[in-house]
TORGU-169510 format. One line per field, with one value per residue (C-alpha): x, y, z; residue in three letters. Coordinates in Angstrom, 2 decimals, always signed. Last residue first. Example, Ala and Ser with C-alpha at 12.3 -4.5 7.8 and 13.67 -1.06 7.14 Angstrom:
# residues 2
c1 = +13.67  +12.30 .
c2 = -1.06  -4.50 .
c3 = +7.14  +7.80 .
r = SER  ALA .
***
This chain:
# residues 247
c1 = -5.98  -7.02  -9.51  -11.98  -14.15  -16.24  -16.78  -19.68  -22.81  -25.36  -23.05  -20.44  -17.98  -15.53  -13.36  -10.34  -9.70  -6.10  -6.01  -1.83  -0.88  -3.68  -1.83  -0.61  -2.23  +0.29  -0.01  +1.80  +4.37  +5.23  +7.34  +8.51  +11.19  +11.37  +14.95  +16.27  +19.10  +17.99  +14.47  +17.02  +18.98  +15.67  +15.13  +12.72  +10.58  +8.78  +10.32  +9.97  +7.20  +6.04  +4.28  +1.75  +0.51  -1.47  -3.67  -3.97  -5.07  -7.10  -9.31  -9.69  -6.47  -5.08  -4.04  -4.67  -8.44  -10.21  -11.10  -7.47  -6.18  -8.40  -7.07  -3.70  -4.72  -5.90  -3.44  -0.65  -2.44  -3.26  +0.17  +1.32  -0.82  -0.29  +3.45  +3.04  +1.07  +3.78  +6.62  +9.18  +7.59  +7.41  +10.40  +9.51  +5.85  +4.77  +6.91  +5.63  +2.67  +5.22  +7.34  +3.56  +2.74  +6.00  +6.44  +2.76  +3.10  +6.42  +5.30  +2.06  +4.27  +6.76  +3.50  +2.02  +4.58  +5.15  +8.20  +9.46  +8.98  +8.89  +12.33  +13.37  +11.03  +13.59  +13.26  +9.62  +6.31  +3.10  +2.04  -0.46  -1.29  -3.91  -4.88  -7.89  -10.60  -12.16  -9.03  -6.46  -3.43  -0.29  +1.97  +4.09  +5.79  +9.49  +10.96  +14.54  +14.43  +17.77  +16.63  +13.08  +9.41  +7.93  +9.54  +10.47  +7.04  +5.62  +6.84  +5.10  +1.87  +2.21  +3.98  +3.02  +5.78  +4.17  +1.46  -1.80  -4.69  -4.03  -6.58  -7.33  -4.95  -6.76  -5.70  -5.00  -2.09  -1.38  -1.72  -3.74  -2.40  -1.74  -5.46  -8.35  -9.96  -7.22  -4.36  -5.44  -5.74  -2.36  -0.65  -2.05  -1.28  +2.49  +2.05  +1.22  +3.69  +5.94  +4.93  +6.78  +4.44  +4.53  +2.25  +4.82  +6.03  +2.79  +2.52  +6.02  +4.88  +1.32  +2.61  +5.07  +2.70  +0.66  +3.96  +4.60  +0.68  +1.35  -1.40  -4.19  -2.41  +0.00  -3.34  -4.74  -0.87  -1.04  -4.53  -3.24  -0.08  -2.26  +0.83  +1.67  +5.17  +5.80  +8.58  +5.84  +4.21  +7.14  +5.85  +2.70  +4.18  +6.47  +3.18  +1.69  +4.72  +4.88  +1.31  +1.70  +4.44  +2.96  +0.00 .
c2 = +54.44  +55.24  +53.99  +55.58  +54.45  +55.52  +59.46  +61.15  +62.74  +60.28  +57.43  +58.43  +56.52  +57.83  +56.89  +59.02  +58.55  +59.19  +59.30  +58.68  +59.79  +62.63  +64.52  +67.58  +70.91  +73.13  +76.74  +78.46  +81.89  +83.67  +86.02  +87.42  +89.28  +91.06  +91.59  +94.02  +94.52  +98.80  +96.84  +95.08  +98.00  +100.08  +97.55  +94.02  +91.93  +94.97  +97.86  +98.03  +95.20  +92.15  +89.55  +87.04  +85.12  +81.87  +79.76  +82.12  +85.10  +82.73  +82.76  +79.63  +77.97  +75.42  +74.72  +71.97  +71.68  +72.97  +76.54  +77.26  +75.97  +78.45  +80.80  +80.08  +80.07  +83.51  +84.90  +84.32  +86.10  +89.10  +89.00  +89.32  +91.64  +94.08  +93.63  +94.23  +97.54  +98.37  +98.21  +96.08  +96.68  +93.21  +91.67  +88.04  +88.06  +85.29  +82.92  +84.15  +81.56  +79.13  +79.25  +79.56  +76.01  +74.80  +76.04  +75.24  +71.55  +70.99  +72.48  +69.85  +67.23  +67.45  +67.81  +64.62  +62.53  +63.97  +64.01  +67.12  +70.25  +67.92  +66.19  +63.33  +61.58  +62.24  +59.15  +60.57  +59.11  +58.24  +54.68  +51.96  +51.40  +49.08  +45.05  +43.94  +45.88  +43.13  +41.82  +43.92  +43.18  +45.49  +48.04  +49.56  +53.20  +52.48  +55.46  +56.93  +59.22  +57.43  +56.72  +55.11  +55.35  +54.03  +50.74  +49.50  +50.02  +48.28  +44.69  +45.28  +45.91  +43.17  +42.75  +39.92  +39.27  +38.70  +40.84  +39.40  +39.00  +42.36  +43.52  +46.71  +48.23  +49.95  +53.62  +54.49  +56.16  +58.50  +61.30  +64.12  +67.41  +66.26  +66.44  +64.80  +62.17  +62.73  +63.31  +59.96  +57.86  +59.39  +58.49  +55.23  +54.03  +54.56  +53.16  +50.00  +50.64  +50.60  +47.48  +45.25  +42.17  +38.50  +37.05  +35.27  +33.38  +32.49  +30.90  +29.00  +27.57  +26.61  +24.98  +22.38  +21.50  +20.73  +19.10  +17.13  +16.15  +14.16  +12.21  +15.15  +18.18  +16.63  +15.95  +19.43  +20.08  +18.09  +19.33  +22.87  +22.01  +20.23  +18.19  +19.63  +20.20  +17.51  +17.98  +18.18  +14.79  +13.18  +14.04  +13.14  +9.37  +9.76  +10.43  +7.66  +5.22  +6.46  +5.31  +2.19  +1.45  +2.12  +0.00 .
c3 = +34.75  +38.24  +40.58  +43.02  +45.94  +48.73  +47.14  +49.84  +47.79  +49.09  +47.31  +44.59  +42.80  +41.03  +37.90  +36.65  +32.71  +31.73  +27.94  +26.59  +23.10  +23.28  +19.38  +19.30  +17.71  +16.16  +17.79  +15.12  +14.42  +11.09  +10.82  +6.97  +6.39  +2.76  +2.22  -1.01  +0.49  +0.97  +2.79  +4.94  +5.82  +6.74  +9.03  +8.94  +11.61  +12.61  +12.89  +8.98  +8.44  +8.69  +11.83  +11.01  +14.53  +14.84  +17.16  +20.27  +17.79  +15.83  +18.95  +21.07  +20.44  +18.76  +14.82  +12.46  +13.44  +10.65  +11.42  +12.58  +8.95  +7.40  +9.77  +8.80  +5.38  +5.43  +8.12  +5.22  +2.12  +4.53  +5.91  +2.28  +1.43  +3.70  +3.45  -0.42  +0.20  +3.30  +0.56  -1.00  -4.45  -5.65  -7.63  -5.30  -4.39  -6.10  -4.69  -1.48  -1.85  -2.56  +0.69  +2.49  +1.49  +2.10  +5.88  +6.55  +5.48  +6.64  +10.08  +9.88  +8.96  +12.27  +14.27  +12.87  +13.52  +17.15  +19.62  +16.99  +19.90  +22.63  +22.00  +23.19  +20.77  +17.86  +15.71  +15.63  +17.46  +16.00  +17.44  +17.16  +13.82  +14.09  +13.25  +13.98  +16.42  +18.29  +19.70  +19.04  +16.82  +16.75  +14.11  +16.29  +16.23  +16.99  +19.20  +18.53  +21.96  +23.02  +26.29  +24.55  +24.88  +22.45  +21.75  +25.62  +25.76  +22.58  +24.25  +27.76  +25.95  +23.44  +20.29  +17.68  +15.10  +12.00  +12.20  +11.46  +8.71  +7.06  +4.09  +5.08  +7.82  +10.79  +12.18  +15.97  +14.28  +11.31  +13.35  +12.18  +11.49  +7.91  +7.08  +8.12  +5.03  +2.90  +4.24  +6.52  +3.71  +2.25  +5.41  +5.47  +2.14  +3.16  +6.18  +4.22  +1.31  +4.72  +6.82  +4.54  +3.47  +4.58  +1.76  -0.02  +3.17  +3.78  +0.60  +0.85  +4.22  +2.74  +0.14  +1.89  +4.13  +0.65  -0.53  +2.95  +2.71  -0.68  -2.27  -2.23  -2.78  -5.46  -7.13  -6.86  -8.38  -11.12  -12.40  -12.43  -14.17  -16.97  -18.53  -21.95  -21.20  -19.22  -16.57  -13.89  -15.37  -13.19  -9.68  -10.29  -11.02  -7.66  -6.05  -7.29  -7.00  -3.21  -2.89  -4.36  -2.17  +1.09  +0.00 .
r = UNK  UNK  UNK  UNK  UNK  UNK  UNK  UNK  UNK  UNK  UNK  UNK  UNK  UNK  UNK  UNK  UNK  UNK  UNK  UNK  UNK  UNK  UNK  UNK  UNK  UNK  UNK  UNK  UNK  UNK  UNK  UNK  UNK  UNK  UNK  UNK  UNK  UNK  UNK  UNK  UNK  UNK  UNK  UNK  UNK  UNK  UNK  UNK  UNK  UNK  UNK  UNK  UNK  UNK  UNK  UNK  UNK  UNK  UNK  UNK  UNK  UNK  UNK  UNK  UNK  UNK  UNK  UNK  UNK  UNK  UNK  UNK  UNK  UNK  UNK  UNK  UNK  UNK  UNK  UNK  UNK  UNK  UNK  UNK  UNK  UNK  UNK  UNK  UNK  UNK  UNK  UNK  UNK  UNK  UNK  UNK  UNK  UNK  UNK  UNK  UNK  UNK  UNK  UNK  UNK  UNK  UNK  UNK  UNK  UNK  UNK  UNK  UNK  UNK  UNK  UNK  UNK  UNK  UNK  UNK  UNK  UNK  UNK  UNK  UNK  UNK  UNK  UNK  UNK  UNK  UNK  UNK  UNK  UNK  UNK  UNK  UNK  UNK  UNK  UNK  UNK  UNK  UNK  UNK  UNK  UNK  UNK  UNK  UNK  UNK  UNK  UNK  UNK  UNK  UNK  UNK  UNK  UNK  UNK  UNK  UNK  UNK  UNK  UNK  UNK  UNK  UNK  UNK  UNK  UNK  UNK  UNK  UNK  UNK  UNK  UNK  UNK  UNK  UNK  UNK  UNK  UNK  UNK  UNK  UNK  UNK  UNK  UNK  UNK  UNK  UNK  UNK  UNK  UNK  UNK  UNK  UNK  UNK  UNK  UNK  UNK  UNK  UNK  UNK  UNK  UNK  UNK  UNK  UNK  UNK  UNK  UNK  UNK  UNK  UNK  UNK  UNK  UNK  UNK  UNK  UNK  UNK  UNK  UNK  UNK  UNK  UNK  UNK  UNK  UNK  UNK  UNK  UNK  UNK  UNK  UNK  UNK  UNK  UNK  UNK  UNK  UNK  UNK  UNK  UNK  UNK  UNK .
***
């Protein structure tokens, strides 16, 4: 019996160098006879499968462009399509990741039951620093910083004078607010979130405007992301607190 089965296999095995042997057929069979070569299958499949995480992130960032806007982290965000991680990272695992002595923090990608597979970091290789900790704050300067570079293009051979400052700032405070309005920026007034500063005695002196400088100031409340939510809990009876926890 042994041997008729190994003559089968080795028989299946053989059409593989025929040319006009039905590959698809042969391998079904394969399937069926030999469970080394289906073992042998599944291995090499999930091998294929095993993805880098950074067309993923990738993806992500864009999604999240999108749909918010750069001043959103790209964290707390499922990936489509992702059965698992391959190295699974717990709690105790991602902390020794995030939060580093060297400030270069690892943003992990983790399972959770019930919500799949998440993003679940948006830190910088330079989380020592509170100005830069943040993905999201680092992109939201770039942002700003370009979009306003470009703007000013068009102001280069203008009259150096307080019509063009005018409408500069005026160009400037207009996205700023409109980048106030939806969410990149904090504070309650659009004086808190943003200032626009130009001008002789200003940001520029009568030497500069001889050079041929045009100095332009421009100051932002960029809004951070909650990394860690502490949520006190209290429990009241007739008024007095008899318990409360942490977290």
């Amino acid at each position: 019996m042994i041997k008729k089965k190994s003559d089968e296999i080795k028989a299946e095995i053989r059409k593989i160098s025929n040319l006009d042997a039905d590959s698809e057929s042969v391998n079904q069979t394969l399937k069926v006879v030999s469970p080394v070569f289906k073992s042998i299958l599944t291995k090499v499949r999930n091998l294929l499968n095993v993805l880098p995480p950074s067309p993923a992130m990738a993806g992500i960032y864009t999604a999240v462009d999108n749909s918010r806007g750069v001043w959103k982290a790209p964290a707390n965000t499922s990936i489509a399509s992702v059965i698992s991680p391959v190295v699974k990272l717990t709690h105790d695992d991602q902390e020794d990741l995030n939060l580093t002595v060297t400030g270069k923090s690892v943003n992990a990608i983790r399972s959770f039951i019930g919500q799949g597979t998440i993003v679940w970091g948006a830190r910088t290789l330079d989380g020592n620093s509170q100005d830069w900790r943040y993905i999201n704050v680092r992109r939201t300067l770039i942002f700003i910083e370009q979009s306003i570079k470009y703007a000013a293009k068009a102001y280069v051979y203008e009259p150096n004078t307080s019509n063009t400052w005018v409408l500069v700032k005026s160009m400037i405070s207009s996205f700023l607010n409109d980048l106030w309005k939806l969410g990149g920026l904090v504070g309650a007034s659009p004086e808190q979130a943003y200032q626009v500063e130009i001008g002789l005695g200003s940001t520029m002196t009568p030497n500069d405007v001889l050079d041929g400088v045009m100095r332009i100031s421009v100051k932002v409340a960029i809004s951070r992301p909650a990394e860690f939510i502490v949520i006190t809990f209290q429990q009241k009876n007739a008024g007095i607190i008899i318990d409360w926890l942490n977290f």
